[in-house]
N, C-alpha and C positions, 0 to 999 in steps of 0.2 A: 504494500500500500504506500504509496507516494501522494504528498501534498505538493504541487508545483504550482510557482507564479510566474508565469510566463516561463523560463529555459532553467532557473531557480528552483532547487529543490531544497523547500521548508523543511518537511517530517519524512522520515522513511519508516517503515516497518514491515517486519516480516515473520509467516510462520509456516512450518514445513509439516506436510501433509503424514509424514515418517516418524513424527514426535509429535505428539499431540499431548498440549497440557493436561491437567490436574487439577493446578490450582484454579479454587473458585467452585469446582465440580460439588454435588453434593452426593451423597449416597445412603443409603440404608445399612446399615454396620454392625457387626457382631462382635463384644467381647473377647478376646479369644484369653486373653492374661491380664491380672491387676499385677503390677510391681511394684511391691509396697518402697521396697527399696528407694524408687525412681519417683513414688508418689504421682504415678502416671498408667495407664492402661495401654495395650496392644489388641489393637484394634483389627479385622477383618473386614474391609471394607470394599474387597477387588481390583487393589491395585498389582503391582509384581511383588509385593511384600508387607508387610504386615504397618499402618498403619499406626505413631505416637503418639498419643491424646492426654496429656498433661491434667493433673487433676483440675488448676484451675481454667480450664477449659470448658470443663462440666457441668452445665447448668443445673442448677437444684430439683430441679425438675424433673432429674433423672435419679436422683438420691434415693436408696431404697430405706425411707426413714419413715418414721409416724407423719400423719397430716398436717397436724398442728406443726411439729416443729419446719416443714416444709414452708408453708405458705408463711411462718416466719421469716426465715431466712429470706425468704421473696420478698417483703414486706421492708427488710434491712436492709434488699438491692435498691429497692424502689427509691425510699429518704434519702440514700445514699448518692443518687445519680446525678446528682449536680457536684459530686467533689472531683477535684480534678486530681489526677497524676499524671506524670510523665510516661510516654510509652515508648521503651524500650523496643530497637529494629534491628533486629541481627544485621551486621554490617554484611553477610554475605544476599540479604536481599537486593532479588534483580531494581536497577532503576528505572525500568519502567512500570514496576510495583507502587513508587512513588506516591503518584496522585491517589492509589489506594489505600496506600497508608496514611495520608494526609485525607482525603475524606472520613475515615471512619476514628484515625487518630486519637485524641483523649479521648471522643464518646468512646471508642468502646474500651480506651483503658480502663475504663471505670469499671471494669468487670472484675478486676486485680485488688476487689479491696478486702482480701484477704480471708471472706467469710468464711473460706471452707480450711480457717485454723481448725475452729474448732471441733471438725472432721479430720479423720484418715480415711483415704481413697480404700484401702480394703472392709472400712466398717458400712461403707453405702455404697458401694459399687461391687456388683458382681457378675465373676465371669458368663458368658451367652446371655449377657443382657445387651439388648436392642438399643441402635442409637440413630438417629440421623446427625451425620457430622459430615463437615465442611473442608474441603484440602486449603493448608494456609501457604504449606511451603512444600515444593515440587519434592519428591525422590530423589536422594543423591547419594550414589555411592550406592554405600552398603547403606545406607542411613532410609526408614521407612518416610514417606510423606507425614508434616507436619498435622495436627486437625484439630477442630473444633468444634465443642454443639453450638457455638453463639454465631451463626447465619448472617449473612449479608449478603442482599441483592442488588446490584448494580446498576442501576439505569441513566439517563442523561445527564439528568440535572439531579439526582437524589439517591440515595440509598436506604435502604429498606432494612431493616436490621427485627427480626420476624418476632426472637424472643431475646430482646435485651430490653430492658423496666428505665426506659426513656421517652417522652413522648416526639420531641423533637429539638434538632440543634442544627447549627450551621457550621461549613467549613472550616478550621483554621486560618487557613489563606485568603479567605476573606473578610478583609483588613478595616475595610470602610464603616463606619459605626451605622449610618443609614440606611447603608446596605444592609449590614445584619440586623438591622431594629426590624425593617420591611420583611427579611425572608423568616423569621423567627416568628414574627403574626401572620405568616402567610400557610406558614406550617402547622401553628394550631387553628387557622383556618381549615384545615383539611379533617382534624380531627382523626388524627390516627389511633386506632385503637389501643384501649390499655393492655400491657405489657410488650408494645412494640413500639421500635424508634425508628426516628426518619429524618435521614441528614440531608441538608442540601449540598451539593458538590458544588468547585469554585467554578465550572461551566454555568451553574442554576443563578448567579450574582446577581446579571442583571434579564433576568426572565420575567415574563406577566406569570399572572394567577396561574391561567388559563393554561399556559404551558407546565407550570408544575404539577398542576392536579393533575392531567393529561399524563404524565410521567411516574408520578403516585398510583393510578389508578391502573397503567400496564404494570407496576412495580406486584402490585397486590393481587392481581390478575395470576401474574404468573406465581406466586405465594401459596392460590388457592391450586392452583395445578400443582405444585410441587407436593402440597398434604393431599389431595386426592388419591396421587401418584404412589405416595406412601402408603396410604392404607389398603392399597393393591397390590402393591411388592412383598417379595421374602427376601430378608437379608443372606447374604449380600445383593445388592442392588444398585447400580447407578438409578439414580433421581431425577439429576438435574444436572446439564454439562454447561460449564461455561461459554459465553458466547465465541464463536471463533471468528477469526478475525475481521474477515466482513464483515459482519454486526459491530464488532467492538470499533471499528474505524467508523463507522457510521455512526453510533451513539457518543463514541467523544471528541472524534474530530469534527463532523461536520457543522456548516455554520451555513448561515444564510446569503453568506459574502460569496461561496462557491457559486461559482458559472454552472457548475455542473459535475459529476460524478461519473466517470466511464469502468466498466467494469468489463474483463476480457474472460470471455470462457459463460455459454449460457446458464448451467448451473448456477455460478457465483451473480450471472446477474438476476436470476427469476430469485437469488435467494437473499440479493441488495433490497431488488424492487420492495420485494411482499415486507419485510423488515422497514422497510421506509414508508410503507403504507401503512402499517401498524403502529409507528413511533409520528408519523409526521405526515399525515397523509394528503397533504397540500405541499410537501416538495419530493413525491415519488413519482413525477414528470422531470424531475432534474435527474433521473438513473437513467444512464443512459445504455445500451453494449457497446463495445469497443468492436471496431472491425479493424483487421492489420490492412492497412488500405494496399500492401504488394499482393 
């Protein structure tokens, strides 16, 4: 994928049909080892090796505890979610993980606030217990994919965060006090439901209403197919795969400034179009096919 201005090439990206990512994917997952040691689980999720799921990872939700003390602990994420900490980024992530990390950023550090001291991962987790979890960091090496039950879905201007006890927040990177006064009432304008969060990305700054709800409501759209999807599978299960490249150039590069979008090979463009019909469908006349004019 290429941004060009005239003979000038802006952005380049690229992804090979021969390695197809992970991260982002979601899955249906199994258990397979608690290690208490590691204070982390080994997960079964259908990758090439056994998936890392770190205790605080684990939403309470999966705790095999009494009820009371659950919708506790819930109750302590929730008062809690305006505290902020610093979130820690493995130096080996890729950068163009970036702007991902930088959307979801402190909101979801706030997951790190430490509740499940007063838990051990072997006293509420156990093994061939059921999960859906999130790949955070790619397979490498010997090393299993990174994962997560606290979900995030990606979309233009926002992200969708299904069960983290937030109602909504804005970017980091967007610096402008106006700006985030506006998109912060624009966001409990939507009224996202309780126990889920909804951040604006620094694309969403300067967007109408009309556009975020529009991005909001494909976000939850696709939420609702993902637990449908669930309560249809056995674990292991892919879910929900990450958008591939197509899609993700389309959802965060594109701008209204473009002349136009050419796309080589009919596949990638029937599968530009209907994506741009679905996100924007007052500029899926701008997809155009490319023809090698020799």
């Amino acid at each position: 994928v290429t941004i060009a201005d005239g003979t000038r090439i802006e952005e380049f990206d690229f992804e090979s049909a021969a390695k197809r990512q992970l991260r982002g994917n979601i899955y249906l997952a199994k258990v397979t080892r608690v290690e208490p040691s590691l204070q982390a689980a080994f997960i079964e999720y259908g990758g090439n090796r056994h998936g890392f799921l770190a205790f605080n990872e684990i939403h309470p939700d999966y705790y095999q505890i009494p009820l009371a003390d659950r919708e506790a602990l819930l109750r302590e994420e929730a008062e809690e979610a305006d505290d902020h900490h610093p979130r820690a980024v493995d130096d080996e992530d890729d950068d163009e993980d970036a702007d991902e990390d930088d959307v979801v950023g402190d909101e979801v550090a706030r997951r790190h606030r430490r509740i499940a001291r007063r838990y051990k991962i072997q006293e509420v987790i156990k093994r061939r217990q059921i999960m859906l979890v999130q790949v955070v960091k790619e397979e490498r090496g010997t090393k299993g994919a990174a994962l997560t039950t606290y979900l995030s879905l990606a979309g233009r201007y926002g992200v969708l965060m299904p069960n983290t006890a937030r109602g909504g927040g804005v970017s980091r990177k967007i610096t402008t006090a106006t700006d985030r006064k506006r998109l912060k009432s624009l966001v409990q304008e939507l009224e996202v439901p309780q126990g889920m969060g909804l951040i604006v990305r620094t694309a969403g700054a300067k967007r109408t209403k009309a556009e975020l709800k529009r991005d909001y409501e494909y976000l939850m759209r696709l939420w609702e197919n993902i637990r449908d999807r669930t309560l249809h599978s056995i674990a292991p299960a892919l879910i929900y795969e990450e958008e591939d490249l197509v899609k993700r150039a389309i959802r965060d590069m594109y701008d209204k400034e473009l002349e136009g979008i050419w796309v080589e090979g009919d596949a990638g463009f029937r599968e530009a179009r209907d994506f741009m019909r679905m996100i924007m469908p007052s500029q899926a006349k701008k997809i155009q096919a490319y023809r090698d004019p020799t």
